[in-house]
C-alpha positions in Angstrom: 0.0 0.0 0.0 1.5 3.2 -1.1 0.1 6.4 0.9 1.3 9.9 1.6 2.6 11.2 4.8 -0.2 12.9 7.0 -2.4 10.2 5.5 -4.0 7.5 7.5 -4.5 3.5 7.1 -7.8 1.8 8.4 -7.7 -1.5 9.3 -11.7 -2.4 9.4 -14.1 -4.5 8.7 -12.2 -7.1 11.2 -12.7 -8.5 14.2 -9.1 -7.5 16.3 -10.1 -10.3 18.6 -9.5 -12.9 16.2 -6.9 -10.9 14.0 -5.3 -8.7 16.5 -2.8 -6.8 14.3 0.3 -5.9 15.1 3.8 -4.2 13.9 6.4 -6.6 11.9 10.1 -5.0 10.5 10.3 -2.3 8.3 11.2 1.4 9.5 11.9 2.2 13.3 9.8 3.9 15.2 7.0 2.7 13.8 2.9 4.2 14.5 1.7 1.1 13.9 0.9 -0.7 17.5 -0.6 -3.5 18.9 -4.3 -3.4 18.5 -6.2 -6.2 20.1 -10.2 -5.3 20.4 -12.5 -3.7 18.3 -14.2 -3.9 14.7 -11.0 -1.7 13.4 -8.7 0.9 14.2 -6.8 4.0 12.1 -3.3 4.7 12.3 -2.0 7.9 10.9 1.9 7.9 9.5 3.2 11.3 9.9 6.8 10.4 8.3 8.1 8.7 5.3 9.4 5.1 5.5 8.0 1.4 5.2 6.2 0.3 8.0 5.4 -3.8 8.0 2.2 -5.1 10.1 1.0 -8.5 10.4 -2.0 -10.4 12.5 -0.7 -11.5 15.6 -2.4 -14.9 14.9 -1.9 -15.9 12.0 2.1 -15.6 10.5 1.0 -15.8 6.9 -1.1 -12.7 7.1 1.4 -9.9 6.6 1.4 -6.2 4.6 3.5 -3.0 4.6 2.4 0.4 4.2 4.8 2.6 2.1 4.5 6.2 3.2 5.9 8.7 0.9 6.8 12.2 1.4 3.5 14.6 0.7 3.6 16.1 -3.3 2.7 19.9 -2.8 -0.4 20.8 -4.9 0.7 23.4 -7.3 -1.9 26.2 -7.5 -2.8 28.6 -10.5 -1.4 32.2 -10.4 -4.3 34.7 -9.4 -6.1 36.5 -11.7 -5.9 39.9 -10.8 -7.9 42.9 -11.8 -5.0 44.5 -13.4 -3.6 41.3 -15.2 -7.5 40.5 -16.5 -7.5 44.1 -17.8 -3.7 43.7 -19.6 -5.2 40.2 -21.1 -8.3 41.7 -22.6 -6.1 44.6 -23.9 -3.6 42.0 -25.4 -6.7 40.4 -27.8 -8.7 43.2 -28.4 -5.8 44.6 -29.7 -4.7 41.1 -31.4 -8.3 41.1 -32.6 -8.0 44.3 -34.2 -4.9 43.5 -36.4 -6.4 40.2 -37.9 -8.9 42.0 -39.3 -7.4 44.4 -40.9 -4.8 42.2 -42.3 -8.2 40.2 -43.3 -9.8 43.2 -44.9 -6.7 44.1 -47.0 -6.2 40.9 -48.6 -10.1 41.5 -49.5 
């Protein structure tokens, strides 16, 4: 499983009591513990590394979450009055020139 950091990992729609889960190798310290009770449980990994987890009762039962460092989100440049204005300037004006250059070939 390949997740970002500040993401979290769910574990549900299991019965703890009969697959407790617990941490197994991978990167040191690791947020995954020992849960024992409940339907599931949601562990949140803050840094990047490989984190292995298997069911404490059952050795063939084993995964590892892969935790990534968080891609920032690039965000569009702001649209300002004064840029809005310059753009609309920049076609009119673009505008204007095609069609003279059309009218003079007609």
């Amino acid at each position: 499983m390949l997740i970002q950091t500040g993401q979290s990992v769910t574990w549900g729609n299991t019965n703890l009591d009969a697959h407790p889960l617990g941490p197994q190798g991978g990167d040191s310290p690791t947020p995954i513990g020992t849960y024992r009770d409940g339907e599931s449980v949601a562990v949140q990994f803050n840094t990047p590394g490989t984190f292995g987890y298997r069911c404490l009762a059952h050795s063939s039962m084993i995964g590892a979450v892969k935790v990534v460092a968080a891609v920032p989100q690039a965000q569009a440049p702001a649209l300002t009055p004064l840029l809005v204005g310059a753009l609309g300037a920049l076609l009119l004006g673009l505008g204007t020139w095609v069609l003279s250059r059309h009218r003079a070939r007609a």
